[in-house]
N, C-alpha and C positions, 0 to 999 in steps of 0.2 A: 142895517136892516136886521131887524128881529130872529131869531131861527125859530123855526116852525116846522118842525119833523112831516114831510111829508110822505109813506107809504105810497103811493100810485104808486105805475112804473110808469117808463122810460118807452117812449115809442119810440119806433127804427123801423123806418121805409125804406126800399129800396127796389129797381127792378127785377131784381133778381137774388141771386147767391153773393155776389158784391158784397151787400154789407154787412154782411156777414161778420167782413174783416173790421168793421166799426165796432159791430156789437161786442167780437171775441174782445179788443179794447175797451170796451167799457164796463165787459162783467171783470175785467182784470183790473182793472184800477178803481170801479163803484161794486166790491162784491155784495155789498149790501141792498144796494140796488134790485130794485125788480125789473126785469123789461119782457117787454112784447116787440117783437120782429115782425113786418108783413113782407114778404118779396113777391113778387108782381111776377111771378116768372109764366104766366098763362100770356102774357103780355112781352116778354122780353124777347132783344132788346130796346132801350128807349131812343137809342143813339138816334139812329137812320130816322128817327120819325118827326113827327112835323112839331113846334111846339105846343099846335093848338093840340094836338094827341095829346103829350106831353102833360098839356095841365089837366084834361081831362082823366087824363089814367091818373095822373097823382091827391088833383082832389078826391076823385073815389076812395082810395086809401088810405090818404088822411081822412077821411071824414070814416072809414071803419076804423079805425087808430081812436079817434076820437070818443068812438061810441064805446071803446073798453076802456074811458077813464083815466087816459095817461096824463103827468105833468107837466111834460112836457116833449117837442116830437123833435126828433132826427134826421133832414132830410138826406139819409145815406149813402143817395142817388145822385152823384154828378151833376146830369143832364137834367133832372128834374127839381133841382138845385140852380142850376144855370135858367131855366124856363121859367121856372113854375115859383122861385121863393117868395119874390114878394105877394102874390096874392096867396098864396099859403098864407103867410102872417097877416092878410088882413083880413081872412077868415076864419083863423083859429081861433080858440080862446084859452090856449095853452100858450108859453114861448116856443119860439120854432128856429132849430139852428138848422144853416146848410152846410156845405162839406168846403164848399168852394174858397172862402177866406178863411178858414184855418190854415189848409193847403197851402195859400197865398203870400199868407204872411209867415210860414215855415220855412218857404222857398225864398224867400226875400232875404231870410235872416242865414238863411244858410249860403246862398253862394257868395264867391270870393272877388270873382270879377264882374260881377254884373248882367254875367249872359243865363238866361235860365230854358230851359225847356222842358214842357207841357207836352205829354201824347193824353188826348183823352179818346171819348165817342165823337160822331161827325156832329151831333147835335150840341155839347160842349163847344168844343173849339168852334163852330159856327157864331154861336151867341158870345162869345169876345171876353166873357164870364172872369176867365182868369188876368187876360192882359188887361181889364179894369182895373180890378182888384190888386193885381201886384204894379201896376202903377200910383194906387194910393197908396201901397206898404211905399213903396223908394221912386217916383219919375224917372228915375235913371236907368231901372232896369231893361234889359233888352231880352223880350221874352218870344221864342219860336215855338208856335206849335204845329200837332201836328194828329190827324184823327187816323185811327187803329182801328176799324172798323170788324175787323176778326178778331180780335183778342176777347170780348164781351161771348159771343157764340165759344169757342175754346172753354173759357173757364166754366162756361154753363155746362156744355158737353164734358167737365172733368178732367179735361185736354191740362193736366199741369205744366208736364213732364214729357219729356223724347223730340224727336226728331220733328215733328209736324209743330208742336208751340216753340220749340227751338228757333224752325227756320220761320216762323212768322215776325218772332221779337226780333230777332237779328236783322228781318228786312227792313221792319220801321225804326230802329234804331239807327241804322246804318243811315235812309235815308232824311233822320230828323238831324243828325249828325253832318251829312250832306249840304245841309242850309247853314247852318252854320255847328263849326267845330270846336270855337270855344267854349261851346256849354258846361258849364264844370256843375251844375246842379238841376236835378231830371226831377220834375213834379208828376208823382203820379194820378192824374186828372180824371181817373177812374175808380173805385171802391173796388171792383173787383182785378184790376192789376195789381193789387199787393200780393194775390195769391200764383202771378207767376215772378214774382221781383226775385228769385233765385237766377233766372234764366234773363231777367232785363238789368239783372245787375252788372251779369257777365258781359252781356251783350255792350254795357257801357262803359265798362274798364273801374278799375279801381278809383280812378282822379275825378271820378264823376260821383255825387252824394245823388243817392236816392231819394225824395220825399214822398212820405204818406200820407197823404190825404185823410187816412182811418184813423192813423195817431191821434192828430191833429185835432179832429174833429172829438174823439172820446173826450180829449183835453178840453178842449170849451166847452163839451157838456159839463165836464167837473166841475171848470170854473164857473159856469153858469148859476149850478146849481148852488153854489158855493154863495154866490153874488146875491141870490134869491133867499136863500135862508130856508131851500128847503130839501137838505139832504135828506137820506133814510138815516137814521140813529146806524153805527156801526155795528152796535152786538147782531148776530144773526144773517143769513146768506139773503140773498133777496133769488126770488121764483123767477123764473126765464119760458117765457115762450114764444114759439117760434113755427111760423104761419106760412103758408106760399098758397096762393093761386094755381096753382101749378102742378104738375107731377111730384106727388109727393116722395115717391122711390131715387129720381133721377137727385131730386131738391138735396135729400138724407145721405145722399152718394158723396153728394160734395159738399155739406156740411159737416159731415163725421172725419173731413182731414183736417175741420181747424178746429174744432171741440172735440172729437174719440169719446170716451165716456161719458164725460160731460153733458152731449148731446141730448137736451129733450125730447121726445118726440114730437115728430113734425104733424105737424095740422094742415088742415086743409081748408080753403075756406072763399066765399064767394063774396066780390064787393060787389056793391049794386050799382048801377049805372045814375049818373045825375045828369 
């Protein structure tokens, strides 16, 4: 296929401050790139909720994602990813990546004996999203999961660090580890668990490979983009902005520890209901 320089940006959904850890990935490896961020945080989180919430809350934001012009969307969001992907795609008119089979097929290629395990939201691990998935990467796999349902509220509250996200990682780890022991490789099934993975990495010992779901996913946007022919030319930085529904103070709290300078100013902003 042709290259065809395209300029848009980059849209990036997500419930909340999550994917954040997408985006920080994608300004670091597409710096040319432009993107726009929306997090739904007036809304979060998606987990506990129903799917039909789920597609509702997420076509509204796709469809403002939409209305700024992007080339293509990100759904940065797990649970909204696991619910909501395919009618996303039959209603865009951009390409629409999810978070879920990057993840999949990262965790597939990373472990050594076949046992893998998944902590996401109750709404992920409900809809089966990942054990689909990493059963078409390998059939062999034997995948446990297992839903976090405080770690989503924590990282929204800033909670990175100390004794209270401490003893929560350690609980769910402990009891996903409980189910079964052999897991030598931990998917994280969330966008916003990469921002406690210091404390889930501890919690799972050295002999355990972490996967990220944010990696993962930046990287199939690249390739995507790649595939389409229609990167940004590299000369020059590409414009970032970055949107919540939500408390813009609380949002900028926890933004500014994974971009510091970096950090655009946060927006504010209202989707309409459909």
């Amino acid at each position: 296929m042709g290259t065809t320089a395209d300029p848009r940006p980059i849209g990036v959904f997500d419930s909340g401050v999550g994917g954040l850890t997408v985006l920080s990935e994608l300004r670091r490896r597409l710096p040319s790139e432009s993107t726009i961020y929306l997090g739904d945080n007036a809304r979060t989180p998606y987990g506990p909720r129903s799917a039909a919430e789920v597609q509702v809350f997420t076509t509204e934001c796709v469809n403002w994602l939409l209305g700024h012009d992007v080339k293509l969307l990100l759904l940065a969001c797990n649970t909204a990813t696991a619910q909501a992907l395919p009618m996303v795609r039959e209603r865009s008119s951009v390409p629409v990546l999810g978070v879920v089979r990057p993840g999949a097929v990262a965790a597939a290629a990373s472990t050594r004996v076949g046992h893998v395990g998944v902590i996401a939201t109750a709404g992920t691990v409900a809809s089966g999203a990942y054990p689909v998935a990493m059963e078409e990467a390998d059939p062999r796999l034997i995948v446990t999961q297992l839903a976090c349902p405080s770690l989503v509220p924590l990282v929204e509250a800033g909670e990175l660090h100390g004794p209270v996200a401490d003893d929560q990682v350690r609980g769910y780890i402990g009891a996903l580890l409980a189910i079964d022991d052999s897991i030598d490789t931990l998917l994280l099934g969330c966008t916003h668990y990469p921002l406690l993975r210091p404390l889930i990495q501890r919690a799972v010992g050295p002999g355990v490979a972490v996967v990220d779901s944010a990696f993962t996913a930046a990287l199939a946007a690249e390739d995507l983009l790649d595939a389409l022919g229609n990167r940004t030319p590299l000369a020059g930085v590409g414009t970032n902005r970055i949107v919540t529904t939500g408390d813009v103070s609380a949002f900028t709290a926890v933004a500014e520890r994974i971009f510091g300078a970096s950090l655009p100013a946060v927006e504010q902003a209202v989707v309409e209901a459909v």
